[in-house]
C-alpha positions in Angstrom: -9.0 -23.2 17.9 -10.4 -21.3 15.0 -13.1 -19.1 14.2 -16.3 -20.0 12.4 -16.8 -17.5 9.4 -19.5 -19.0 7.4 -22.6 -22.0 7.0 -24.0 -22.1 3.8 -24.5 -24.5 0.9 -27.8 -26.9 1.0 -27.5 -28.2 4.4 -27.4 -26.2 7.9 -27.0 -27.0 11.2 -30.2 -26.2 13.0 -29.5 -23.0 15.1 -32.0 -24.0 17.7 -30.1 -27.3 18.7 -29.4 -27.2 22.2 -25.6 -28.0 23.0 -26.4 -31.8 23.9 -28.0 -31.9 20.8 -25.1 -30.5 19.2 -22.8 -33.3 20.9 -25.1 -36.2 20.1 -24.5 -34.6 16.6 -21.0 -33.5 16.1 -18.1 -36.2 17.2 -15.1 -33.8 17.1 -16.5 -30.8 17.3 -18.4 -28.8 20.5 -19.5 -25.2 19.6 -19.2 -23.0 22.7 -20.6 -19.1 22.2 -18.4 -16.9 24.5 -18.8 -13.2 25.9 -22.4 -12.4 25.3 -21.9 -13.6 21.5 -19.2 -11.5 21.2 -16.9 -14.6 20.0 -18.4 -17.9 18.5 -15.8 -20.2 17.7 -15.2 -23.8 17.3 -13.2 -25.9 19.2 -11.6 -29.0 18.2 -12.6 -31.7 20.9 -12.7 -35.0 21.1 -15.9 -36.7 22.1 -17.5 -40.4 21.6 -19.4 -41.2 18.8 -22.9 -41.4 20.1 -25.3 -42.2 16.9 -24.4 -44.6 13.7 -26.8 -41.2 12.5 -23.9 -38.9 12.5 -21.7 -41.0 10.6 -24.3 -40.9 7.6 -24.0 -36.9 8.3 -20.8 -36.7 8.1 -20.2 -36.1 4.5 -22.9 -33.4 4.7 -21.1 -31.8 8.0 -18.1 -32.1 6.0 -19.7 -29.9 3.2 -20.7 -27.1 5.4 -17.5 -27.0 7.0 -15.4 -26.7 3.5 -17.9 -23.3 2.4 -17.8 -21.5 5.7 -15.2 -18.8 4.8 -18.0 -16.8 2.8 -21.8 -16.4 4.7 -21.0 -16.7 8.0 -18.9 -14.0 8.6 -21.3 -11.6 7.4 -23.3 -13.5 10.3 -20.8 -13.3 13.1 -20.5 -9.5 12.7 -23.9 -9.3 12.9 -24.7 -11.9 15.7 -20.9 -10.9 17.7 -20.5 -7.0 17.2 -21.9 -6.0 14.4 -24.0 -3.9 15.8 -21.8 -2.5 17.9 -19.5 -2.0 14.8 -21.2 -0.4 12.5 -23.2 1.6 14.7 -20.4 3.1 16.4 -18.7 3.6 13.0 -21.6 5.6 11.6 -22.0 7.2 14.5 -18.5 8.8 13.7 -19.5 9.9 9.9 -16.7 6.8 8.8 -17.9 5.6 5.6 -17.3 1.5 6.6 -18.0 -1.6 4.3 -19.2 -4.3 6.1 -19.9 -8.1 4.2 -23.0 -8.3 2.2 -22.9 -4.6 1.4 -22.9 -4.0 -2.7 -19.4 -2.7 -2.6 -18.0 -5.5 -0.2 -16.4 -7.8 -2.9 -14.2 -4.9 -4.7 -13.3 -3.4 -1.2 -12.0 -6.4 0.4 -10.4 -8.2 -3.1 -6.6 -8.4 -2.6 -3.9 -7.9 -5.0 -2.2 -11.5 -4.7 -5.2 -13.5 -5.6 -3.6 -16.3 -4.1 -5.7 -14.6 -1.2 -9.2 -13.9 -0.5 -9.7 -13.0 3.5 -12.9 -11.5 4.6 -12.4 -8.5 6.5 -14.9 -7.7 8.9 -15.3 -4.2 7.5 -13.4 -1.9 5.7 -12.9 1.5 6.7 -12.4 4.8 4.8 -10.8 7.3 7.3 -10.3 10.9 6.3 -8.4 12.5 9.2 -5.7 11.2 11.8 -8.9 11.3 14.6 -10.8 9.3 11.7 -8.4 6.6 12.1 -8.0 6.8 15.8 -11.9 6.1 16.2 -11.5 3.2 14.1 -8.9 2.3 16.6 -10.7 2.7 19.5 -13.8 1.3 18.3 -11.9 -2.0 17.5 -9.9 -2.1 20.8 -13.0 -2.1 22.3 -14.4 -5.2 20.4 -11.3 -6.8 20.8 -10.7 -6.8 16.9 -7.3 -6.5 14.9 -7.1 -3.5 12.8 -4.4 -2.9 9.9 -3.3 0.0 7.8 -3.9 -0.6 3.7 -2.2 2.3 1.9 -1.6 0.8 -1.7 -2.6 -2.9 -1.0 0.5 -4.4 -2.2 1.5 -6.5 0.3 2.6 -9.9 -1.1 1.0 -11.9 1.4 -2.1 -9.8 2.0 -0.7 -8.0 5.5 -2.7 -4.9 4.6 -5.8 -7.0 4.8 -4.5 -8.4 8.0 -3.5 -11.6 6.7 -6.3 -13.2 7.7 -10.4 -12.7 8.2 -12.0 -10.9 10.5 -9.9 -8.0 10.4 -10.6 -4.3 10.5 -8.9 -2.9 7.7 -8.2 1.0 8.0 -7.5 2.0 4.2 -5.8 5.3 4.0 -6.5 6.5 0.1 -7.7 9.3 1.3 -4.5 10.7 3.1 -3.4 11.6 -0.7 -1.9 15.3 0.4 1.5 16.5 -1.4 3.4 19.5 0.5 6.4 20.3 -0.3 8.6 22.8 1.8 11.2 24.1 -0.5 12.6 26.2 2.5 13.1 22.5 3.8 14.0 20.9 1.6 10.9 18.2 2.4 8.1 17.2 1.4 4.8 16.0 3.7 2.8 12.8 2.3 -0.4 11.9 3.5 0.4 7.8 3.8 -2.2 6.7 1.2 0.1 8.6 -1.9 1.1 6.0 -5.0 4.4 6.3 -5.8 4.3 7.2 -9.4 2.2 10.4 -8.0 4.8 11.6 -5.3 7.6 11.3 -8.2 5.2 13.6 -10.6 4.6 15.9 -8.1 7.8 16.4 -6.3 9.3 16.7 -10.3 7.2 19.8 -10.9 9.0 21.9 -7.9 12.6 20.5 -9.3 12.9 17.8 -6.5 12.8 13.4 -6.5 13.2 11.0 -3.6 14.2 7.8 -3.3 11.4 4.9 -3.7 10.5 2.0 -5.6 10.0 1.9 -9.3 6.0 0.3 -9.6 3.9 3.7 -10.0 0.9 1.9 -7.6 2.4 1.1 -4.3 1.3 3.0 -2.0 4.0 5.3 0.4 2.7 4.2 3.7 4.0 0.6 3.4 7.2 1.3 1.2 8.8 3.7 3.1 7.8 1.1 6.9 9.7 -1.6 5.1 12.6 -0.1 3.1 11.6 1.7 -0.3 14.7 0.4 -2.3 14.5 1.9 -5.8 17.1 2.8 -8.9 18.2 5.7 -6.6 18.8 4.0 -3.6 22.6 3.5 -4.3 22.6 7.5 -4.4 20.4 8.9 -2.1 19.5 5.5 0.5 15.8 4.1 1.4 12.7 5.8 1.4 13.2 5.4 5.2 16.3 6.6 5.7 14.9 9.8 4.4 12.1 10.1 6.7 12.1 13.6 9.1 9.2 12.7 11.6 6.2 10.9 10.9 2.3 11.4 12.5 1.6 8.0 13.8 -2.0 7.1 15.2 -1.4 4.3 18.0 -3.4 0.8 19.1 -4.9 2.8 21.7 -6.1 5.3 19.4 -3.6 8.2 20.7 -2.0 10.7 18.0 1.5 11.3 18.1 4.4 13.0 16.5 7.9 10.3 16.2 11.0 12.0 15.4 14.2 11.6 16.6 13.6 13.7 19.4 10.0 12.8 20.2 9.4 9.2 21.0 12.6 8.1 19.4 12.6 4.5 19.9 9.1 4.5 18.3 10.6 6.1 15.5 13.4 3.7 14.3 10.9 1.1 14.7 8.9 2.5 12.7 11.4 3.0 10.1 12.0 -1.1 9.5 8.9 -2.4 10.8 6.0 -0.1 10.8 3.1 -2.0 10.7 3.3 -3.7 13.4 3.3 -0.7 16.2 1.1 1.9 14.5 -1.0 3.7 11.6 1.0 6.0 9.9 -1.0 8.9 8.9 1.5 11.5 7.3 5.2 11.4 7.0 8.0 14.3 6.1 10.8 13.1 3.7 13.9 14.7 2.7 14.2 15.3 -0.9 17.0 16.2 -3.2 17.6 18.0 -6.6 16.0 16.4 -9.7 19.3 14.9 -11.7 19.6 16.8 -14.9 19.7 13.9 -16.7 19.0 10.1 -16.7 19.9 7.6 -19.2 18.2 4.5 -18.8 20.2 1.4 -20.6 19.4 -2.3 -21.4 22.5 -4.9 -22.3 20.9 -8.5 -23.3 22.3 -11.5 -23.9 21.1 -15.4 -24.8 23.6 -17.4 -22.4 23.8 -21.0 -21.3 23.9 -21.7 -17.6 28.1 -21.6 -17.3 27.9 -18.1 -19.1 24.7 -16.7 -16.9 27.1 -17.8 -13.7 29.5 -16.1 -14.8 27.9 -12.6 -15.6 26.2 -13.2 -11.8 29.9 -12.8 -10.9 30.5 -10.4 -13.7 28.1 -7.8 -11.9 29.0 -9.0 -7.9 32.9 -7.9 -8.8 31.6 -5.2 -10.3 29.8 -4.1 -7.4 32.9 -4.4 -4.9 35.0 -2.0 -7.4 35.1 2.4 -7.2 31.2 2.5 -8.6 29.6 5.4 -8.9 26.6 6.1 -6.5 24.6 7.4 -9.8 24.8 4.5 -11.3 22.5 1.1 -10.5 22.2 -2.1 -12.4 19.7 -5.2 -12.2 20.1 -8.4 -14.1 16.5 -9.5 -15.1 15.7 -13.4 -15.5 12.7 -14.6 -17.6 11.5 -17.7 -18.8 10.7 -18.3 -22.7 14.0 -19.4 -24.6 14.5 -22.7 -25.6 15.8 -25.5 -22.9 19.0 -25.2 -21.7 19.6 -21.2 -22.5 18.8 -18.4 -20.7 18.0 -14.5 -21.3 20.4 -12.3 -19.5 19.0 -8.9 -19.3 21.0 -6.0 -18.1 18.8 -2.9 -16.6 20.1 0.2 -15.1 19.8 4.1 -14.6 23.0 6.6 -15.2 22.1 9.4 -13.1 25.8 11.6 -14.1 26.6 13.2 -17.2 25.1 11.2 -20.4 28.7 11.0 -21.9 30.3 9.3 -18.4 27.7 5.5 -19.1 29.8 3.9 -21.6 33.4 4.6 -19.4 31.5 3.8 -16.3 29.6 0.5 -17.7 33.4 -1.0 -18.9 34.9 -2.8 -16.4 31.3 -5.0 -16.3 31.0 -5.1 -20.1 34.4 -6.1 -20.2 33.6 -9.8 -18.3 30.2 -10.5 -20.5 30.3 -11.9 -24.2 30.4 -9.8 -27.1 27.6 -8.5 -29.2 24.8 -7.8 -26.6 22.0 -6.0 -27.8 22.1 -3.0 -26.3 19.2 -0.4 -26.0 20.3 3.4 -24.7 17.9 5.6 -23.7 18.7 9.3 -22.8 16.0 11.4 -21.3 15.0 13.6 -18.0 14.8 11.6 -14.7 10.9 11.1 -15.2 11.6 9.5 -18.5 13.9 7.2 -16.8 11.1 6.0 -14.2 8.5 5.8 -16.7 10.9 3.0 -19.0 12.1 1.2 -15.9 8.6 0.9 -14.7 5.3 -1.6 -14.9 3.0 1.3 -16.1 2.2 4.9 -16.6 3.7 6.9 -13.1 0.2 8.8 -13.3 -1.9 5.9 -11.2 -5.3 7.9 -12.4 -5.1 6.9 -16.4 -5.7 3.1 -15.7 -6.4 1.1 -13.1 -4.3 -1.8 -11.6 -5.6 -5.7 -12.3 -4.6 -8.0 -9.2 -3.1 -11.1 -10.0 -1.9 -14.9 -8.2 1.7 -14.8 -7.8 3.8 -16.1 -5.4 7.2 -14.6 -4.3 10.7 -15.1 -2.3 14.0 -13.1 -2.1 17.5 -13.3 -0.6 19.4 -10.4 0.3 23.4 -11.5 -0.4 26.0 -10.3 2.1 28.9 -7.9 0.3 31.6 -9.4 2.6 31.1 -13.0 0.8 30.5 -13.1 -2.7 28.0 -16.0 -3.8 30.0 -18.9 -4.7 30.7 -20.5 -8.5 28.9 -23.4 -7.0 25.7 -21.4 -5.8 26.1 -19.0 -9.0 26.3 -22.6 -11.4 23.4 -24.7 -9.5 20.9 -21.4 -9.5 21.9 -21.2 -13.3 21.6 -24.0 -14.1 18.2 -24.6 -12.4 16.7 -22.0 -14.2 17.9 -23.2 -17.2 16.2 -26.3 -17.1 13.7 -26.8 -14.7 12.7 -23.5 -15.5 11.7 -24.5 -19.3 9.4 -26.7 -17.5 7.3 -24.9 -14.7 4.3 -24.2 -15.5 4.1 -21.1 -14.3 5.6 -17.7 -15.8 8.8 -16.2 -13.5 10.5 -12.8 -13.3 13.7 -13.0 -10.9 15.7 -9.8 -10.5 19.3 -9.3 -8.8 18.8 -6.0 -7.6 21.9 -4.3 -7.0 21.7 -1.9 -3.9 24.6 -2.2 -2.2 28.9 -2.6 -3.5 31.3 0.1 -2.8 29.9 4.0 -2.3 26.2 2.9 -1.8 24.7 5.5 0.7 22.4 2.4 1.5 25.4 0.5 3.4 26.5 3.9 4.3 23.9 4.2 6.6 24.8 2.6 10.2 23.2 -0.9 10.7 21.1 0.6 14.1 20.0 3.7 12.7 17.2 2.3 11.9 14.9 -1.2 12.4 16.2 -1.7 8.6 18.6 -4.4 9.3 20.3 -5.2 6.1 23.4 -2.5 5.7 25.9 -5.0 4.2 24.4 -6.3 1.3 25.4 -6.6 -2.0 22.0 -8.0 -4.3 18.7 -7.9 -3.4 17.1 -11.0 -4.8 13.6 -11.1 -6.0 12.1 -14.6 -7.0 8.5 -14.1 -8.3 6.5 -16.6 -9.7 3.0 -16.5 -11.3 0.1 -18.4 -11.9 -1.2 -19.4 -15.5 -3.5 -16.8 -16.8 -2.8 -14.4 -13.5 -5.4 -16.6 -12.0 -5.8 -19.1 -8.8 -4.7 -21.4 -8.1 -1.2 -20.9 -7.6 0.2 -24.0 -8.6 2.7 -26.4 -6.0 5.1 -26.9 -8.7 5.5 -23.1 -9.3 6.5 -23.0 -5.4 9.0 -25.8 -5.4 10.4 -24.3 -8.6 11.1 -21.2 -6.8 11.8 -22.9 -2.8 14.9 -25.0 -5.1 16.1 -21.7 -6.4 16.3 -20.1 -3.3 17.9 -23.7 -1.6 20.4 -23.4 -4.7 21.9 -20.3 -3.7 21.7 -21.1 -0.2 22.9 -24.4 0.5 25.8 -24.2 -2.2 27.6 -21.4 -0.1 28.9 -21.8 3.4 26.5 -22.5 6.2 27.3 -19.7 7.7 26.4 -17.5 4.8 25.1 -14.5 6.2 22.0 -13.7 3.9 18.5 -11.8 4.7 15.7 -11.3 2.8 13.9 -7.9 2.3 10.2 -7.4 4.5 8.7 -5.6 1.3 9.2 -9.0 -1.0 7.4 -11.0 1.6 7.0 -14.3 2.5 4.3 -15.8 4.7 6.1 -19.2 4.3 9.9 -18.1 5.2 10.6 -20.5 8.6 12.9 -18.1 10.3 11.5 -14.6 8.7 12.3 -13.0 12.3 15.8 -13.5 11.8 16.4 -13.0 8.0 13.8 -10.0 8.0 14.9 -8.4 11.2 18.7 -9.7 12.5 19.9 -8.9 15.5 16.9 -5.9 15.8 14.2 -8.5 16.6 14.5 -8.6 20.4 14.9 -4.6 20.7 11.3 -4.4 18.3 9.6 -7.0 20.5 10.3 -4.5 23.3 8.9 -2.0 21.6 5.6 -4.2 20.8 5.0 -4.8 24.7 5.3 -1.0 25.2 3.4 0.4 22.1 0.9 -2.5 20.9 0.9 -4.8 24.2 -2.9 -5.8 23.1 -1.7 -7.1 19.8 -4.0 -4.6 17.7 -1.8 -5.0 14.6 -1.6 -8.4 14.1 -0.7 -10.1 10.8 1.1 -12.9 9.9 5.0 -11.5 9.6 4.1 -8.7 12.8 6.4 -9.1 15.5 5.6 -10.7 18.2 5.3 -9.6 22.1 
């Protein structure tokens, strides 16, 4: 079964065919409209062929069928409940972008362009009851609603990962308070990160999140909100005090850990998928005096890039720091067979403490890296390690078609030489030939004194506390365009098999829920662990109606 969203090009279907008509016309197809025209679908169904006339139709058939993602949605709200819809949205003073409006096309575009869903409208909410009218009003249509707070979502979840949706965007819930009695600060849920880190700087005070300036709070901090910190101060969600959450059934409440508890470690792990957050508290911690961003690269075949893999892994299991963190970025461009290691990192201690705390890494890589040393403030720091200005209001952001993976590695078994040589050598080879462009990052997180793995592994719906990298595989089309090509996902599926089927079966590995992947066979278990039964509990009791419905929710 699946929905009918549009009928355009130069041949229609005559709307006032009776259904015989219909079946003398259509061989495995019978439209059926359901609940007062609430729901017109199509059902597959198989019926005789009754006229040699179809089959010179078919082509034709076949034509409207192949162009129905665009006009007829903007049909089916109208005909189903679009009257309903936007009525009882302006009604309630929600300004609401419904197909066919001028502003339609820039409200519902998507940052992965690899997507392009039609939301049934899109809502602009400005208070917590704002968003629980929107609730309601959809419960009532029997529509699924999801949060968008930056838009960032790999796979398009915060356009509901599919059309149809009501999508509840949250820019406006842009308030900063900070309680420095508390030691807190308050975000509205629709804040960019590069803004919170501005703003919390001015009153002396930084939390833990992500590096990219754009994403939005609401979905970092439901996922993770890993970040150059997080080996020092933890998550984004393991910071989070109590949280203002607007549910399916439109009810407002306040999770804490004394106040609907379970809500609120499932919240923290997998937010999306029980409720809107409107407004969250976060505990914050003194701005570092100093932070001295550093780059060490290196040009490395694939034996010597396996080797600095395990270079940084031992490195990792050995009396670190928690002020410092280091990534190893991957990129394609040198010639065949040779491969640009590129060291990145943040020294949050004294600036004179990098160079004695670096050693025992340096010490297993090559000679004569280039080497790029950066002291500055702790701003500074996020403004070099990031994609773009941390003020989100001098430019805006440009979507693009990428397509990503990632593997979270287990600390208690390092990758093997034999994973470590067959990703290195993949990527030094078949990676001269893709066609596409590819970043892939080994984020370290975890290794000895992370307050990350300090953290215990049910505290939370986060379910990855014994991890050592966070891999991200990301992979983009030529000329940030569509389509994203098939090769450039096979290129990225082998990297992710190298790693994976050269270490034991048994291997423990996840992968992280903000680095999505709509095409991950067993996401349930390698996003969620052992915490997926206990959050499908909490689904039947909090969303049984399946409101918030999206293509990696979890399921009743």
């Amino acid at each position: 079964m699946w929905q009918v969203q549009a009928v355009t090009g130069s041949h229609l279907f005559d709307p006032g065919h009776s259904t015989p008509q219909v079946y003398q016309s259509i061989s495995r197809m019978a439209v059926f409209v359901e609940g007062a025209a609430r729901s017109i679908i199509i059902r597959e169904w198989h019926i005789s062929i009754y006229s040699k006339v179809f089959m010179s139709h078919l082509p034709i058939i076949r034509e409207a069928m192949l162009v129905l993602q665009s006009l007829f949605l903007a049909l089916l709200c109208t005909l189903a409940f679009g009257a309903d819809l936007r009525g009882d949205l302006v009604a309630a003073g929600i300004r609401a972008v419904f197909p066919g409006d001028p502003d339609y096309v820039a409200a519902s575009t998507v940052y992965n362009l690899r997507y392009d869903f039609k939301p049934a409208v899109i809502t602009f909410p400005t208070t917590p009851k704002d968003v629980s009218t929107v609730l309601k009003i959809s419960s009532a249509l029997n529509m699924k609603a999801s949060a968008r707070s930056g838009g960032h979502s790999y796979i398009a979840n915060s356009a509901g990962g599919k059309d149809g949706v009501v999508i509840i965007d949250m820019k406006h819930f842009d308030t900063i308070t900070v309680n420095s009695s508390k030691q807190t600060v308050t975000l509205g849920s629709g804040n960019r990160l590069g803004d919170i880190a501005l703003a919390l700087s001015k009153h002396g005070r930084a939390m833990p999140h992500g590096n990219c300036p754009y994403i939005g709070i609401g979905g970092h901090a439901a996922y993770g909100g890993f970040g150059f910190t997080s080996r020092m101060w933890g998550l984004t969600l393991d910071n989070i005090v109590t949280m203002e959450v607007v549910l399916a059934n439109g009810k407002i409440i306040t999770v804490n850990d004394h106040q609907h508890s379970d809500l609120f470690w499932g919240m923290r792990g997998s937010g999306g998928s029980f409720g809107i957050t409107t407004s969250m508290e976060i505990k914050t911690f003194p701005l570092p005096p100093s932070a001295v961003a550093f780059q060490y690269i290196w040009t490395l075949d694939a034996p010597a890039v396996a080797k600095g893999i395990g270079a940084l892994e031992s490195y990792a299991q050995t009396d670190i720091p928690p002020e410092i963190d280091v990534w190893i970025i991957f990129q394609n461009g040198p010639p065949k067979g040779s491969v640009v290691f590129h060291t990145v990192g943040i020294w949050y201690g004294p600036p004179d403490g990098l160079n004695a705390t670096i050693a025992p890494f340096l010490e297993n890589m090559p000679e004569g890296p280039e080497v790029i040393i950066n002291p500055g403030t702790f701003i500074e720091s996020l403004e070099l390690v990031g994609p773009g200005p941390l003020d989100t209001h001098i430019q805006p952001e440009v979507p693009s078609t990428f397509y990503a993976k990632s593997l979270m590695t287990p600390q208690s078994a390092p990758m093997s030489l034999e994973a470590r040589m067959a990703f290195a050598n993949s990527i030094a080879n078949e990676g001269s030939d893709t066609e596409i462009d590819w970043v892939l990052e080994f984020e370290l997180y975890g290794g000895q004194n992370s307050a990350l793995n300090a953290v215990p592994v049910d505290a939370t719906a986060f379910a990855h506390r014994s991890s050592t990298f966070t891999i991200q595989l990301l992979g983009l089309a030529p000329g940030g365009v569509p389509p994203f090509p098939d090769s450039g996902i096979a290129f990225l599926d082998n990297l992710v098999d190298a790693i994976v089927s050269n270490n034991p079966p048994d291997w423990d590995y996840g992968a992280y829920p903000n680095y999505v992947d709509d095409r991950l066979p067993d996401w349930q278990k390698r996003y969620y662990g052992a915490h997926y039964p206990r959050l499908q509990a909490l689904k039947r009791k909090y969303d049984p109606e399946d409101i918030f419905s999206f293509p990696t929710a979890v399921e009743e």
